[in-house]
N, C-alpha and C positions, 0 to 999 in steps of 0.2 A: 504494500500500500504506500509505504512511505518513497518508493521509485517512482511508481505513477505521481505523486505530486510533485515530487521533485522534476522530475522530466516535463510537466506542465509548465511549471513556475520558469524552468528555462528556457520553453520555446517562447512563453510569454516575454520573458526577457528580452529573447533575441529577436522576437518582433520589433518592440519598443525599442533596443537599441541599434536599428538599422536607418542609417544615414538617407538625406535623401539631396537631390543637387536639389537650384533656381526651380527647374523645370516641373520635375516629379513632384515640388511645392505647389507651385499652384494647379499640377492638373490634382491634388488632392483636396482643392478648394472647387472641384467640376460645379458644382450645384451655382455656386456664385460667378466666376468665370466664365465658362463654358455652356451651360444647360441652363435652362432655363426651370427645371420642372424636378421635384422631389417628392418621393414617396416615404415614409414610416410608418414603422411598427412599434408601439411605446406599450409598457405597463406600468401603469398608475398604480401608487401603493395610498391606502388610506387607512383611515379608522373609520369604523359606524360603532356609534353605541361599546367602544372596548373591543371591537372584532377587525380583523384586518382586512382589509378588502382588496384585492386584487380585479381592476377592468382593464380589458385590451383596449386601443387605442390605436385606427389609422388616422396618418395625419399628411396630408397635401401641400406644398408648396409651392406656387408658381412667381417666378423672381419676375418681376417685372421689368425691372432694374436691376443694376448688379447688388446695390443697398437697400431693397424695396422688397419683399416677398407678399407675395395674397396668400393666405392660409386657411384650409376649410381641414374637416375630420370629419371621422366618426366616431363615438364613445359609446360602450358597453358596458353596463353596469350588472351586477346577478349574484344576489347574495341570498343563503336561506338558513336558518336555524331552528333548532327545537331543544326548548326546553321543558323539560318535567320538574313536576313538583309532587310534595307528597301531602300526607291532608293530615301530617302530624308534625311540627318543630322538628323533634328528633329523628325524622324517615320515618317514619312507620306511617301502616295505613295504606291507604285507594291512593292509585298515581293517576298523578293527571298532567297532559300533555299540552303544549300550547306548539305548530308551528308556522311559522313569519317565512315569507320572501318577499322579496323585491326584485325587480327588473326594469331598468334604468336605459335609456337611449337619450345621447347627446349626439345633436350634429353644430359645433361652431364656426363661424364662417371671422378673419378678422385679417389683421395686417401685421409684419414684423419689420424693425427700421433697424436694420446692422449696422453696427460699428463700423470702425478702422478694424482692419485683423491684422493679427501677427501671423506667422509662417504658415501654424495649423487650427489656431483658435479662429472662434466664428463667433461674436460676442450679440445678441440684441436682445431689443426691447419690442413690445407691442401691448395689441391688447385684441380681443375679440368677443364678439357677442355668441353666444351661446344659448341655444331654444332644445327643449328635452320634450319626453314621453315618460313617464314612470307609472307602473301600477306596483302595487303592495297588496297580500294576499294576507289573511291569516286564520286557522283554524283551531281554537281547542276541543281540546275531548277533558271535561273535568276540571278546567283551571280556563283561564285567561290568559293576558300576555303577562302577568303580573304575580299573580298569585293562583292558589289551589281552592275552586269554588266550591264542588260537591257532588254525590253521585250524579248521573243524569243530564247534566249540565255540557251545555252542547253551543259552540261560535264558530261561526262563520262569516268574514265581511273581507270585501273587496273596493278598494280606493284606486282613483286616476289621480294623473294629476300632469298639471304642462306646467312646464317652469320656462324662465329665461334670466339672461344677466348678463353681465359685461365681466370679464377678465382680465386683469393686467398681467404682461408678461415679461421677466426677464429670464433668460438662457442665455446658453455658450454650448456652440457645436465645437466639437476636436477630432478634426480630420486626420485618421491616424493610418490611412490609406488610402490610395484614390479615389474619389468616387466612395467614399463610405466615412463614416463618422458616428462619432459617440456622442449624445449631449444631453443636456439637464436643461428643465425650465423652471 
């Protein structure tokens, strides 16, 4: 086990410490330079309520300008849970079940205004308007989403809901090979 990491760790290495001339620089800037049009695939990490949430995330670029980009996606959101309770403080007793999902669709549409870069950084800022779908489910058998009701005891409901909002954005793309890049917003 401890070869497999280590053999990792040094190709990563020797990724990273591979030289690149004037040239191989900026065709590693392609999306700004060269193309006009980028594609991503992102994962969003959150919190809901103490739980981590994991949504994929495509995202569009088309540079207008070499400093300019229009920016649209799409976001996915799909969380579910079940919690049981029991109908005594200490466990004991009738269980009873509560469980919740949700399912979330964002499409935001906005603009990003790029810096100066350095060799391989890709620094900007923006913002974008964002308009969703979400529905939320939830069912217990015995309890609610909260607590433990009693035998018998039976929910069901179902909510929509359209949201929207403005986002501000700051990232930095790092092109650490042509035509591909790593970045954070």
């Amino acid at each position: 086990m401890k070869n497999h990491i280590l053999t990792t760790a040094l190709l990563f290495a020797t990724i990273i410490a591979t030289a690149q001339t004037e040239e191989q620089a900026e065709a590693a800037l392609a999306p700004r330079n060269n193309h006009k049009t980028a594609a991503e695939v992102q994962m969003r990490f959150g919190l809901n309520n103490g739980q981590t949430v994991v949504s994929p995330y495509l995202k569009f670029r088309f540079f207008a300008k070499p400093k300019l980009a229009i920016r649209t996606g799409l976001g996915l959101m799909y969380s579910d849970s079940t919690v049981n309770f029991r109908q005594n403080p200490d466990g004991t007793g009738t269980k009873g079940t509560y469980k919740a999902s949700n399912f979330t669709l964002l499409f935001p549409i906005g603009v990003e205004f790029h810096f100066k870069q350095s060799e391989k950084l890709s620094p900007y800022a923006g913002f974008d308007l964002s308009f969703g779908y979400g529905q939320t489910k939830g069912k217990g058998t015995e309890a609610n989403a909260t607590s433990f009701i009693g035998s018998g005891y039976k929910e069901e409901n179902t909510s929509s809901s359209i949201t929207y909002g403005v986002n501000v954005i700051l990232g930095v793309d790092w092109y650490f090979v042509p035509r591909l890049y790593l970045g954070t917003e």
